[in-house]
Each structure stands twice: as structure tokens, then as C-alpha cells.
MMTF fields as JSON, N, C-alpha, C and O atoms, coordinates in Angstrom:
{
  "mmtfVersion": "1.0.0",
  "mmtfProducer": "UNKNOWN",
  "numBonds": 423,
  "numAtoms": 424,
  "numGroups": 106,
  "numChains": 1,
  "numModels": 1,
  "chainsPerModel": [1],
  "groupsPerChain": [106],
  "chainIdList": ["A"],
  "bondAtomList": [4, 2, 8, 6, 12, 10, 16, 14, 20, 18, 24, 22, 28, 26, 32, 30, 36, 34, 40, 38, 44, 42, 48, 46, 52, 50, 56, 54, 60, 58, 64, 62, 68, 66, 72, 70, 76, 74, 80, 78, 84, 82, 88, 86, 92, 90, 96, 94, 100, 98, 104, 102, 108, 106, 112, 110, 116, 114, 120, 118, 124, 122, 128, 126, 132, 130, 136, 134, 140, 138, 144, 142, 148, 146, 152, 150, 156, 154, 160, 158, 164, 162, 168, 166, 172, 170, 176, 174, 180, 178, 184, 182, 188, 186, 192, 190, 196, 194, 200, 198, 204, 202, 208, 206, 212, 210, 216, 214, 220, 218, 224, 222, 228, 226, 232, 230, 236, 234, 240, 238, 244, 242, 248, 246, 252, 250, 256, 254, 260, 258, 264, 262, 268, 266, 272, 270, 276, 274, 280, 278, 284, 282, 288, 286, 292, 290, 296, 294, 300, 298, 304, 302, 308, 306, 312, 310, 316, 314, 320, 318, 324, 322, 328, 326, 332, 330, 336, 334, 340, 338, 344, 342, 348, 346, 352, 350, 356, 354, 360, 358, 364, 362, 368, 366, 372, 370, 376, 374, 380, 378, 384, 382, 388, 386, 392, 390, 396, 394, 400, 398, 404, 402, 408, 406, 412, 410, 416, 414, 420, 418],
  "bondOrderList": [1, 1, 1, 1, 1, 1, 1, 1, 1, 1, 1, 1, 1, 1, 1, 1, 1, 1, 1, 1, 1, 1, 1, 1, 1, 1, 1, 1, 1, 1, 1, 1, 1, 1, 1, 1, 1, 1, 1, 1, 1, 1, 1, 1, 1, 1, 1, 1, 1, 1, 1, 1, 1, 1, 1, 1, 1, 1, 1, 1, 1, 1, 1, 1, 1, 1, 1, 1, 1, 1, 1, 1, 1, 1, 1, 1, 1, 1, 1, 1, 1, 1, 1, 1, 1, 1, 1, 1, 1, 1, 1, 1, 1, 1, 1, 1, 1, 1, 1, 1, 1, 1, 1, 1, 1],
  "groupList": [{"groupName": "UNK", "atomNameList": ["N", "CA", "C", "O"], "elementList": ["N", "C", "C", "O"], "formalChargeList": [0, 0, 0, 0], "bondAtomList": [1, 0, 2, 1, 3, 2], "bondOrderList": [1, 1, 2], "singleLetterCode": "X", "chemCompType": "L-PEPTIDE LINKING"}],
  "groupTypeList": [0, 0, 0, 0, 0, 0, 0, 0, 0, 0, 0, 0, 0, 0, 0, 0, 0, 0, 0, 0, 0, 0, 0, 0, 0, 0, 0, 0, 0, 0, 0, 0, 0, 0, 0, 0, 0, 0, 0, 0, 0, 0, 0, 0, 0, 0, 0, 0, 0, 0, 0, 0, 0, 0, 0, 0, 0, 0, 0, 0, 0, 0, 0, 0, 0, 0, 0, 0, 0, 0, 0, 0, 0, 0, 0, 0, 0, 0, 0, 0, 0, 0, 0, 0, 0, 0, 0, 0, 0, 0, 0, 0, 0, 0, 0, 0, 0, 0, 0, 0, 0, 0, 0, 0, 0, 0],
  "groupIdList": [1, 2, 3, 4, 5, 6, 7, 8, 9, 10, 11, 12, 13, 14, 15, 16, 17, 18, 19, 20, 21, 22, 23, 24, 25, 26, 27, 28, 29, 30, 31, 32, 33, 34, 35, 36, 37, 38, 39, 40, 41, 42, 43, 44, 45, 46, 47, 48, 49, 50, 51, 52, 53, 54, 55, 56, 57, 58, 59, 60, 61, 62, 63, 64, 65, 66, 67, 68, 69, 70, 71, 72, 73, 74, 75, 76, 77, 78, 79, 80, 81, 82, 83, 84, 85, 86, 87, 88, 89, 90, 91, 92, 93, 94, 95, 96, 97, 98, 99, 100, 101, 102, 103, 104, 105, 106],
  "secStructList": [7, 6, 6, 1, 7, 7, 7, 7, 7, 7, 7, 7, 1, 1, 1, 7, 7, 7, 7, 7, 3, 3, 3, 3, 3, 7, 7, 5, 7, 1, 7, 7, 6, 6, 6, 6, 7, 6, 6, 1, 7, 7, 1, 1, 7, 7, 7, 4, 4, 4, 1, 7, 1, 5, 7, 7, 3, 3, 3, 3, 3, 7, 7, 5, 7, 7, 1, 6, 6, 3, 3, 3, 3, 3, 3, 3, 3, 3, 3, 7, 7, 1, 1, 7, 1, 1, 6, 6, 7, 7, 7, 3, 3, 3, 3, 3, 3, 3, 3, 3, 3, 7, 6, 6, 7, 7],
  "xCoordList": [-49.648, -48.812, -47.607, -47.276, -46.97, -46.042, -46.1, -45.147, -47.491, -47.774, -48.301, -48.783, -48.107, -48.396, -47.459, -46.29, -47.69, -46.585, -45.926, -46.548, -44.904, -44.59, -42.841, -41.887, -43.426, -41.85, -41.388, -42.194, -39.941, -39.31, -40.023, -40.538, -39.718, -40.868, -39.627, -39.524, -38.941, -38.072, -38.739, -39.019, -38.813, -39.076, -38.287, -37.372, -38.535, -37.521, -38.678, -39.897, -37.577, -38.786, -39.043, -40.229, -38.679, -38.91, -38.554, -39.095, -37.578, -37.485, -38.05, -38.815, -37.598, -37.423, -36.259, -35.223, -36.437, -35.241, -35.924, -37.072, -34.932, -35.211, -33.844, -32.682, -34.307, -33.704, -33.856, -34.954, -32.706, -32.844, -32.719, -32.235, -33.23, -33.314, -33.179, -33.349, -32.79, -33.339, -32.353, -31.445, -32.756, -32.845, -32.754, -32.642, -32.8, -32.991, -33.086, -32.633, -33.68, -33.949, -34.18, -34.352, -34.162, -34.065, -35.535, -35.568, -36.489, -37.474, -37.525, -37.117, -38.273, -38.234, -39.546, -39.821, -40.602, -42.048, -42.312, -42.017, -42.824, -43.136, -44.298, -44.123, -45.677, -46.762, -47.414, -47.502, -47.953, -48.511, -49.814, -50.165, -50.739, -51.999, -53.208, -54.412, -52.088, -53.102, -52.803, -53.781, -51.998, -51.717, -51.691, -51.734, -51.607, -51.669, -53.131, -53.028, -54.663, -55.377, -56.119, -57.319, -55.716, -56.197, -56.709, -57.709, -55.995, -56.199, -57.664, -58.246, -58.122, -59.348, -59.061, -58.021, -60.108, -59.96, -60.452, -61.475, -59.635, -59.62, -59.619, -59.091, -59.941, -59.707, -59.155, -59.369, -57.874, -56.575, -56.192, -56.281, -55.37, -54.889, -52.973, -53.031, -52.05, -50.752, -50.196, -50.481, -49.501, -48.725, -47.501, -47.145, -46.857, -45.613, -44.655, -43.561, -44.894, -43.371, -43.948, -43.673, -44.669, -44.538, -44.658, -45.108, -44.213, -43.429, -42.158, -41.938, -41.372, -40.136, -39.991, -40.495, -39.124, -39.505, -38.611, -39.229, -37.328, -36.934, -37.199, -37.028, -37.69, -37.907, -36.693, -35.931, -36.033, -35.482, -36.432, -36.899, -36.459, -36.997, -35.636, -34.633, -35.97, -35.046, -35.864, -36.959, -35.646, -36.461, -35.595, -34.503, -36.102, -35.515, -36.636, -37.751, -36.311, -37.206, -37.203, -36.028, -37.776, -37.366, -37.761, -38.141, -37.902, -38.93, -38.745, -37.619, -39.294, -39.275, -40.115, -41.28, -39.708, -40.051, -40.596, -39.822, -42.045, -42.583, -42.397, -42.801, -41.709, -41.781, -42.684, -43.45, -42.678, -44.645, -45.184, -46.266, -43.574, -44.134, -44.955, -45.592, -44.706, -45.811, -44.458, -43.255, -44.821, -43.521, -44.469, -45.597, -43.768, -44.177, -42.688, -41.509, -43.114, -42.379, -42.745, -43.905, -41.915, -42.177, -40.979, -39.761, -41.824, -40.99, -41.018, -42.039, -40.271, -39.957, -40.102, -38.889, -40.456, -40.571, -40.049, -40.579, -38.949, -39.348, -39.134, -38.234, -39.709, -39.579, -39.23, -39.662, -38.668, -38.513, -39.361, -39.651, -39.706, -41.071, -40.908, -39.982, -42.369, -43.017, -43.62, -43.866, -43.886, -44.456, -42.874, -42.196, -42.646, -41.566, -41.787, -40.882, -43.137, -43.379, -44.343, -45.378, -44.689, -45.72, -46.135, -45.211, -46.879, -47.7, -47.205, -46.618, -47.535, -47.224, -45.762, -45.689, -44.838, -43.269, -42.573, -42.035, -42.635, -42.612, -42.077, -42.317, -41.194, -40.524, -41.801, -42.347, -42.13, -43.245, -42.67, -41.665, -42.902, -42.155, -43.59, -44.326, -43.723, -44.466, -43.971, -42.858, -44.906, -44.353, -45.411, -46.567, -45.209, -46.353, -46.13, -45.011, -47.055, -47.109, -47.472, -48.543, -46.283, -46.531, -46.68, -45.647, -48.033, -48.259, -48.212, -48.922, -47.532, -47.766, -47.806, -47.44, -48.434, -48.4, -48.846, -49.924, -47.6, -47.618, -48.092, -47.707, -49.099, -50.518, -49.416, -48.488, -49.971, -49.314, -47.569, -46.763, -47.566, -45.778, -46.117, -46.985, -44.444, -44.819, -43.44, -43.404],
  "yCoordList": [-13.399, -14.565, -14.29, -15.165, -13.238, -12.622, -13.307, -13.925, -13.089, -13.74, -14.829, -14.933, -15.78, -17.487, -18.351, -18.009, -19.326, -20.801, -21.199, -21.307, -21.566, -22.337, -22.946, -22.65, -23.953, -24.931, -25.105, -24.701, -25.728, -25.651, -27.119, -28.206, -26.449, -27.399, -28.698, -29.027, -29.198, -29.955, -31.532, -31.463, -32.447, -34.085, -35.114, -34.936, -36.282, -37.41, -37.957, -38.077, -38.291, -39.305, -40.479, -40.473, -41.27, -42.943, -43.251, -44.187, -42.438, -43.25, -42.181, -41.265, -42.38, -41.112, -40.702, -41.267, -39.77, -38.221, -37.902, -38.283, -36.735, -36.161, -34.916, -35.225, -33.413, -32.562, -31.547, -30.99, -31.004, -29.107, -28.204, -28.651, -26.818, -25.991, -24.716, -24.772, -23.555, -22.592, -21.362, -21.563, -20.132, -19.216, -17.575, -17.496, -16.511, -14.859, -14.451, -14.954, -13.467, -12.221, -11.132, -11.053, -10.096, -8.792, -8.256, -8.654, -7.443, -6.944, -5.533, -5.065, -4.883, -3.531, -2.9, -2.605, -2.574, -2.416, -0.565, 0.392, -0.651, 0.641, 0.906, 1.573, 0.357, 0.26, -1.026, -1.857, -1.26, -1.974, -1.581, -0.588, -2.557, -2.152, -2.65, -2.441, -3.464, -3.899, -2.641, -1.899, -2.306, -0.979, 0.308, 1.239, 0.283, 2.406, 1.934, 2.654, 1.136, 2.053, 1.209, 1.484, 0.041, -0.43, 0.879, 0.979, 1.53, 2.681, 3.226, 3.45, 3.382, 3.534, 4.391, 4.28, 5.241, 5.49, 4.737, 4.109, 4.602, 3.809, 4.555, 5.593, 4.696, 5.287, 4.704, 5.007, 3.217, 2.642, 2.417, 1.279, 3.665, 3.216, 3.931, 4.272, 4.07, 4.252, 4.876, 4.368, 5.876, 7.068, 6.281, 5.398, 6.37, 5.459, 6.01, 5.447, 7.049, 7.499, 6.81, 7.42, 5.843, 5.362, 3.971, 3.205, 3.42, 2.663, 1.679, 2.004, 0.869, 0.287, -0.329, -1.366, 0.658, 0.338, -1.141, -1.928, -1.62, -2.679, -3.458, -3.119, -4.709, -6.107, -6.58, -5.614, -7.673, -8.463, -9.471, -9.245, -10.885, -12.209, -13.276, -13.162, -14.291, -15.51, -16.632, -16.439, -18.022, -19.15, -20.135, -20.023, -21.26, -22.827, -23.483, -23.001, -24.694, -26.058, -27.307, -27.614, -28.047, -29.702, -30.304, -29.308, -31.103, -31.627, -33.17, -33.367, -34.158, -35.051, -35.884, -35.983, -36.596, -36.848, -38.54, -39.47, -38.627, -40.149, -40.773, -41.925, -40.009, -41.234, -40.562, -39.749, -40.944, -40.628, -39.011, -38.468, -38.553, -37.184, -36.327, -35.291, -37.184, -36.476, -35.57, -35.618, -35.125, -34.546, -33.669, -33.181, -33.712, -33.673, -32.414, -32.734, -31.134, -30.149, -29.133, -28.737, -28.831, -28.227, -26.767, -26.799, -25.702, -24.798, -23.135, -22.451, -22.855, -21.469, -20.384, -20.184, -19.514, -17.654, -16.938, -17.195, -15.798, -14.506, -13.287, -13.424, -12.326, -11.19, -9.504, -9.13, -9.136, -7.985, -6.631, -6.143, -6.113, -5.172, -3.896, -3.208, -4.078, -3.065, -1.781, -0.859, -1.858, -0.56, 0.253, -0.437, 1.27, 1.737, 2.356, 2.828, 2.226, 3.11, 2.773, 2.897, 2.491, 2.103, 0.696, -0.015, 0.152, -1.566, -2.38, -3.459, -1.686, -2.509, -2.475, -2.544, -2.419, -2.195, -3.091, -2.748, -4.715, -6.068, -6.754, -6.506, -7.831, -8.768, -9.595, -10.027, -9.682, -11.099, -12.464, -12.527, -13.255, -14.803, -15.971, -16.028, -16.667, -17.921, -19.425, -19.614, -20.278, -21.338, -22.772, -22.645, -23.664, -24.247, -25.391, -25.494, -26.52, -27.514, -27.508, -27.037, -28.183, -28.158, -29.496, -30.165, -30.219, -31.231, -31.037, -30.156, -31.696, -31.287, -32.978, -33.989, -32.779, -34.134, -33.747, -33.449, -33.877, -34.003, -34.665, -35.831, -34.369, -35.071, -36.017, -35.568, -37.094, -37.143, -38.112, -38.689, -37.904, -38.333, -39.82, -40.326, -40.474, -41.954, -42.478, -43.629],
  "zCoordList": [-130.854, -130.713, -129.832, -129.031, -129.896, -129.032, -127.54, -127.065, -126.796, -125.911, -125.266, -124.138, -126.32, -126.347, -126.092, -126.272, -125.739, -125.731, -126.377, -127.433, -126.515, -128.201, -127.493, -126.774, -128.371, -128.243, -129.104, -129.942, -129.967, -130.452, -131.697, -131.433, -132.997, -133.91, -134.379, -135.561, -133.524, -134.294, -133.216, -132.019, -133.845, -133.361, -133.723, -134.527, -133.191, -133.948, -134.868, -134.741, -136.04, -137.076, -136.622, -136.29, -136.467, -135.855, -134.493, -133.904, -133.892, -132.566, -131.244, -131.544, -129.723, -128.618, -128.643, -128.994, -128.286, -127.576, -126.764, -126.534, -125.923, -125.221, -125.171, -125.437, -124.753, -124.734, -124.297, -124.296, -123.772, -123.144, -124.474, -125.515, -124.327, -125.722, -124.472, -123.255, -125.407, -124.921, -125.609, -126.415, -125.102, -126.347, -125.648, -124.424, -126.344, -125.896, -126.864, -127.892, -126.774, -128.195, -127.428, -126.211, -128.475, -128.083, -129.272, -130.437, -128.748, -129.61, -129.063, -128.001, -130.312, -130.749, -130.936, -132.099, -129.825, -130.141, -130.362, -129.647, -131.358, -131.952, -131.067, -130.048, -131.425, -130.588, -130.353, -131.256, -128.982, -128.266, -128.115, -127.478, -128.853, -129.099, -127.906, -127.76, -127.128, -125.576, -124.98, -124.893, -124.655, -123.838, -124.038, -123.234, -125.343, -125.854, -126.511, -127.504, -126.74, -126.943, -127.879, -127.869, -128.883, -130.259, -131.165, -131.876, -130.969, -131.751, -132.077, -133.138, -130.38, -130.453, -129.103, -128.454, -128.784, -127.097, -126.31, -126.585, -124.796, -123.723, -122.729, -123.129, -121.451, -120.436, -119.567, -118.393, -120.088, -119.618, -120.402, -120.863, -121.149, -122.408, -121.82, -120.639, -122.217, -121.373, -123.026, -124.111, -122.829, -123.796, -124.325, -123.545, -125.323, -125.866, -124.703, -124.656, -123.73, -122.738, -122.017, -120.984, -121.63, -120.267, -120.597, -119.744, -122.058, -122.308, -122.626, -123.793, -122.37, -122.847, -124.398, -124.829, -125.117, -126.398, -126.636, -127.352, -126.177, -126.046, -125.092, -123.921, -125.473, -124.557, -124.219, -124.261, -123.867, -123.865, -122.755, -121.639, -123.817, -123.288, -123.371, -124.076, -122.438, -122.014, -122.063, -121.536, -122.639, -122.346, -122.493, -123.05, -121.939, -121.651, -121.5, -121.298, -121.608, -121.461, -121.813, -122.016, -121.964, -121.722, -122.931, -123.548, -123.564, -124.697, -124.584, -124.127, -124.78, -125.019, -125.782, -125.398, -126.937, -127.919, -128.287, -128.513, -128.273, -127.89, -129.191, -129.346, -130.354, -131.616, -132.347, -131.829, -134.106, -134.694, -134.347, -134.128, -134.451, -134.081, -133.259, -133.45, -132.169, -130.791, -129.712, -129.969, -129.02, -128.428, -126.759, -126.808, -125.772, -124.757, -124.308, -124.456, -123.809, -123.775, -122.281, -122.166, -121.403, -120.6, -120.82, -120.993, -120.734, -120.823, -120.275, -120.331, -119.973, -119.174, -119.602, -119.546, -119.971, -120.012, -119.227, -118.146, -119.038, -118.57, -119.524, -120.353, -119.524, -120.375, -119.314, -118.223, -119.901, -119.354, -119.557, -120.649, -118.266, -118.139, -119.514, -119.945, -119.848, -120.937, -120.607, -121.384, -118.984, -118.613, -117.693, -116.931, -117.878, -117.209, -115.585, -114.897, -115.209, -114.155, -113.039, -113.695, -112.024, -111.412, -111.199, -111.595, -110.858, -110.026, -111.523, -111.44, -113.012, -113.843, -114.137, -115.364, -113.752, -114.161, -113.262, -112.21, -113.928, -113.469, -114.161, -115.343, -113.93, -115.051, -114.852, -113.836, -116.312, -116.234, -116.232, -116.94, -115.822, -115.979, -115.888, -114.903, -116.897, -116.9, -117.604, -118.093, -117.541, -118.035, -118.49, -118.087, -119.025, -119.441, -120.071, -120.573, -120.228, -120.352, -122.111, -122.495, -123.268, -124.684, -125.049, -125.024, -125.485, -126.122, -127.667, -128.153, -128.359, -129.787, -130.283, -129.685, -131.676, -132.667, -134.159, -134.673, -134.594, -136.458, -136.913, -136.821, -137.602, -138.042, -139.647, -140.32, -139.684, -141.45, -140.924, -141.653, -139.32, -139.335, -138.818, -138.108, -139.882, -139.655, -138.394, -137.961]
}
């Protein structure tokens, strides 16, 4: 989930909005099981030293809110590089289109 979409779970009950959000955190990865290995052998698997044990991520984005709990969200990513060394030692940055609707909202 770390590396999925996600917008902010708040909507209007009865009417529209619309709004900017956005956010930073700081994370703390012990092991990374795409990259050191699933604890299995790999022959592209990368050693915890040629890892960044702190992240820091940044996000923003838009939301706008159709009523009835549907909500229409565009929003930003970047994270700061996990590999310390070489082609992979890159700020990643993406971004993406969030449709959501609360099943049950009146």
C-alpha cells in the first residue's frame, strides 16, 4: 500500500466543495522486500547498505466533492530516493486521477 494512490477520506454530506490538501511524512524502512530479496534469493536483490533507511515523501492535490458522497480528486506524489547509488538513486514523483463513492451515503 505504501505505493498506491490514496486521497484524503473526508466528503461533504449533502452539498459540493471543493479543496486543496496536502501533507509530508518522514518513514523509517527496516527492510524492503521489493528490493533486498522477499526473503528469498534473487539475483536483483540490493544489501540494506545500498539502501536509504529514511524516506521523506511530499503530496498535494485537489478534491472536489459532487454531493452523496462521491468525490473527484487529483493528486501529486514525490518521494525521496530508496536506492543510494547508481541508475536507481532517483526522486520518484507521480500522480493520479482519485474517483471515490461511499456506498450507504445520503
Amino acid at each position: 500500500m505504501a505505493y498506491g494512490e490514496r486521497a484524503p477520506g473526508v466528503s461533504a454530506v449533502g452539498g459540493r466543495e471543493s479543496y486543496f490538501w496536502g501533507g509530508m511524512s518522514v518513514k523509517a524502512r527496516a527492510y524492503n522486500a521489493y528490493l533486498q530479496g522477499q526473503f528469498r534469493h534473487s539475483d536483483h536483490e540490493l544489501s540494506a547498505n545500498d539502501l536509504n533507511v529514511l524516506l521523506a515523501e511530499v503530496w498535494a492535490g485537489y478534491t472536489y466533492s459532487f454531493g452523496a458522497g462521491a468525490t473527484l480528486s487529483y493528486v501529486l506524489r514525490a518521494q525521496s530516493s530508496e536506492i543510494k547509488n547508481g541508475t536507481g538513486n532517483r526522486t520518484l514523483a507521480w500522480g493520479g486521477l482519485v474517483f471515490s463513492k461511499r456506498l450507504g451515503a445520503r
